[in-house]
N, C-alpha and C positions, 0 to 999 in steps of 0.2 A: 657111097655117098653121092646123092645126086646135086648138080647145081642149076638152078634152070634161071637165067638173064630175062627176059624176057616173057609175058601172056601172049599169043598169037591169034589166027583164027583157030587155030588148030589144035589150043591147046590145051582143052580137056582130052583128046585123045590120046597125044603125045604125054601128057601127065597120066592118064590109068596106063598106058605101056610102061612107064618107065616105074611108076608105084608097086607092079606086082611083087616084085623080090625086095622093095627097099624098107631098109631098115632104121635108116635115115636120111632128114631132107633138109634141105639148109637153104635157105631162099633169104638171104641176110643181105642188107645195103643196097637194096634194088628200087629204093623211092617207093614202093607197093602202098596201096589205100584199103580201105574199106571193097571196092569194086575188087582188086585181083585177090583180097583174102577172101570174098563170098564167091569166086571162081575158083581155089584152090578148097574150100570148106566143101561146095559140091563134089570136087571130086573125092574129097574124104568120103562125103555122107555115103557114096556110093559102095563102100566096102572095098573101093581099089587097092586102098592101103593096110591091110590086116597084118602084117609083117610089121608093120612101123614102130620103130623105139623110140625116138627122137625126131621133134620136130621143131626149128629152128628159125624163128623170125624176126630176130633182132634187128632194130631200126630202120625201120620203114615207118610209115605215114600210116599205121593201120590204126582207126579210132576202136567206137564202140559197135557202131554198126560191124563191121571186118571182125570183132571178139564177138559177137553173139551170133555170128554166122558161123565160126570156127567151135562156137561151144554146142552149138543144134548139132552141129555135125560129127564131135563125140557121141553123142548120142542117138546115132543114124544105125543103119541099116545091122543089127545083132552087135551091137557099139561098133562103132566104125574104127575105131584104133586099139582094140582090147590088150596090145602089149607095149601101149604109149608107158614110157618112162617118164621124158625127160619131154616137158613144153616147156620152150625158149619164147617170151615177146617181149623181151627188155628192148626197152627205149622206141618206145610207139606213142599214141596217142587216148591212150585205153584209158578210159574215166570211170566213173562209179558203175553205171550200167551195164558196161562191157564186164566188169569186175564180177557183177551180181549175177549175170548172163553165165560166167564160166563157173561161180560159185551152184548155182543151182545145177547145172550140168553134173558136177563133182558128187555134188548132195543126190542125183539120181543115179549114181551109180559108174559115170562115165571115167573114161580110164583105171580103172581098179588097180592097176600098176603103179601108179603115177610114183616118182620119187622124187624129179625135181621140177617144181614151177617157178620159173624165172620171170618178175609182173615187176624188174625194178626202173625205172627215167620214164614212167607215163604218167598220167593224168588220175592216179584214182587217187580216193580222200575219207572221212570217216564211213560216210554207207557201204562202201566198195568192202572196205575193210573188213566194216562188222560183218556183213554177208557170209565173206567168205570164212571168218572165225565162227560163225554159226554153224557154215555150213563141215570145219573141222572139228567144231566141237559137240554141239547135240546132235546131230545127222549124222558123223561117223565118217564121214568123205576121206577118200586120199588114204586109207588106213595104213597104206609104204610111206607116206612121205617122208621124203628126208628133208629137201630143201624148198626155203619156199623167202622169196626174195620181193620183196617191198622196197627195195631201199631207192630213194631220189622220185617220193610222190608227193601226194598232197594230204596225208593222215597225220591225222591231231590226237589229240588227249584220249577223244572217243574211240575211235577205231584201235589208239592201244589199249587200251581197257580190257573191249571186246576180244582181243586178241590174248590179253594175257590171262582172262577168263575163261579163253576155249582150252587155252595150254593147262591150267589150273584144273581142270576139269577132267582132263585125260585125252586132248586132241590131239592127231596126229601123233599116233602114240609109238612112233617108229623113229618119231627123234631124239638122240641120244647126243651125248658131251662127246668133243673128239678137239684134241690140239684146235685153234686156227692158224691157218695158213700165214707165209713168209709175205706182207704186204711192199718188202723191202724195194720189190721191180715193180708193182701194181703198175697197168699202164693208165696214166691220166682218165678221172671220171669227172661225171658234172658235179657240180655242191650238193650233198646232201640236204632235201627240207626234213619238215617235223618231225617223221617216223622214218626211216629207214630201216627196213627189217630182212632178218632172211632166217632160217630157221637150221638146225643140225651146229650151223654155226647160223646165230642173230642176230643178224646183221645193222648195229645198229648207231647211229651218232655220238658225238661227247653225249648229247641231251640224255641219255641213258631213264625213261621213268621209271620212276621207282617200284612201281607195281610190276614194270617187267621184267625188270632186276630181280625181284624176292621169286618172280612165279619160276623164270627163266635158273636159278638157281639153285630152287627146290625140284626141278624138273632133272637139272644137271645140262644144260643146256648153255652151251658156248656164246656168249658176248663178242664178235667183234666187226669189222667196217667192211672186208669185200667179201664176194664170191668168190671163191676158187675153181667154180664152172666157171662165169664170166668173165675172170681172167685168163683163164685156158682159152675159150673163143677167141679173147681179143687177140692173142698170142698167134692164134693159127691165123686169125684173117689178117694178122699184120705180115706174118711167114709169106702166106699166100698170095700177098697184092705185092712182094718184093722183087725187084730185078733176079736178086740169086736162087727166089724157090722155081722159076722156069728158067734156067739156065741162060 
């Protein structure tokens, strides 16, 4: 697991050293924008990272620009992350464009692994939405996915629509019903708005529509409010910033 605090002068080179064996990278709570995710996406593009499973950037300041420099960069040099699992950018700044930026990326091909995408406390809303249910449902995108996390954005009636029409259809055809998880210790989140979604389990508000209810149902597809990835992060980054995990 690498941690990197800080961009330097130095530090595209010190990121392709430290990329070649990793398998995960976790750059979480570091204030980062748009400028250090289009200096961490070059060094993707560049192939340094082809090992990579996981790659983790929850809450930082990263907008739309920072998502479509991260989403080119999938799709860089013979794909530049071809054993990416699991993309983390919960609780950023990522609006429709950024959304439609990763969506297309998906739809040509990028990360064919992919199992979980984590896109829940930013800015996107019906375009973003429909995009990327386009891009899992007539395109074919993501064909592992398991989880795919929406919840605390700005998606309305449309984007669930679209959404329960790509499931309807046969998208992402790799998620399946499974218990949901104990919410009983969940660690504090922001309020849910309109659509809250996540997928394997779907993630989603009382507002429950009904259209993705009946699809979600026929699909065999689990109803309920958190992630169980995102509450595991939260769990380790709280472990981690504790007096007792460094002694």
């Amino acid at each position: 697991m690498t941690h990197l605090c800080a961009l330097g002068a130095y530090a595209s080179a010190i990121l392709e050293e430290q990329f070649g064996n990793a398998t995960e990278l976790i750059y979480a709570s570091l204030g980062w924008g748009d400028a250090e995710a289009a200096q961490l996406a070059e060094v993707l593009a560049s192939g340094a990272a082809s090992r990579l499973e996981e790659l983790c950037l929850f809450e930082n300041k990263i907008g739309d620009e920072g998502c479509k420099a991260l989403a080119a960069a999938l799709l860089g040099k013979e794909g530049a992350a071809p054993r990416l699992e699991t993309l983390i950018l919960t609780d950023n700044q990522i609006g429709d464009e950024g959304c439609k930026a990763l969506a297309a990326a998906l739809k040509d091909g990028a990360a064919p692994r992919l199992e979980a995408l984590e896109l829940s406390s930013n800015e996107i809303g019906d375009e973003g939405c429909k995009a990327l249910a386009a891009a899992l449902g007539k395109e074919g995108a993501a064909p592992q996915l398991e989880t795919l996390n929406l919840s605390s954005n700005e998606i309305g009636n449309e984007g669930c629509k679209a959404l329960a029409a790509a499931l309807k259809e046969g998208g992402a055809p790799s998620l399946k019903a499974r218990d949901a998880p104990s919410t009983r210790h969940a660690p504090p989140m922001r309020p849910y708005s309109v659509l809250p979604l996540r997928v394997q389990e779907l993630i989603t508000d009382k507002r429950k529509p009904r259209h993705l209810k009946v699809t979600c149902k026929e699909r065999g597809i689990k109803l309920c409010k958190y992630s169980a990835l995102m509450q595991k992060k939260f769990r380790d980054k709280f472990d981690y910033d504790s007096p007792s995990y460094h002694g």
